[in-house]
C-alpha positions, 0 to 999 in steps of 0.5 A: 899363805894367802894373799889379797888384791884389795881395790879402793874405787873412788867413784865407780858409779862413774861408769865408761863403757871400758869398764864392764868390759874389764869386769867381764874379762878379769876373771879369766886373768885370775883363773891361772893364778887360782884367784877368785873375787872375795868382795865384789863392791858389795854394801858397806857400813862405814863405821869409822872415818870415811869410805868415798866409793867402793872396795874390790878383795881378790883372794890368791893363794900367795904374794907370788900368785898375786903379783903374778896375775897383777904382771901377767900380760893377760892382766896387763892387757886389760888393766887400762879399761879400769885406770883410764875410767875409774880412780883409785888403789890397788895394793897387794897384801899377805894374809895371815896363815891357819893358826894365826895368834893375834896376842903374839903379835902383840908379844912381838909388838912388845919387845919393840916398845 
């Protein structure tokens, strides 16, 4: 099942000069784990509550691959040139597999009521 890296950055047009570096070189960090960039701070349309700053989603092809990167000492090696400039969230999150029925989630949801 795939999993996503997903980051809110706060304020990213606070830009250090550690920062592109860190853009620069994160993909060769992902590339053992088969991670690619899914969403790169593209354009946003908030349409409910509010969304200060931008959203990074990297697609890894399970949690064991994403943690994996995320602990690598590639990864690790780089981390600080972001933490250190630019604030914000990082979590690492399970996808939903092919099939995927949301009205049987809802089933589920049901017997806990």
């Amino acid at each position: 099942m795939p999993a996503y890296a997903i980051a809110h950055l706060r304020d990213p047009e606070k830009l250090h000069p550690e920062v592109p570096e860190y853009i620069e070189r994160i993909q060769a960090t992902m590339d053992p784990f088969s991670g690619r960039f899914i969403v790169h701070g593209g354009a946003m349309d908030v349409r409910e509550g509010r969304w200060p700053g931008s959203v990074v989603i990297l697609e890894f092809p399970s949690m064991e691959d994403a943690r994996d990167w995320y602990d690598s000492a590639a990864y690790q090696e780089i981390l600080r040139l972001r933490t250190d400039h630019l604030e914000g969230d990082l979590i690492i999150v399970e996808g939903v597999g092919p099939g995927y029925d949301p009205a049987a989630k809802a089933a589920e949801l049901r017997k806990l009521l």
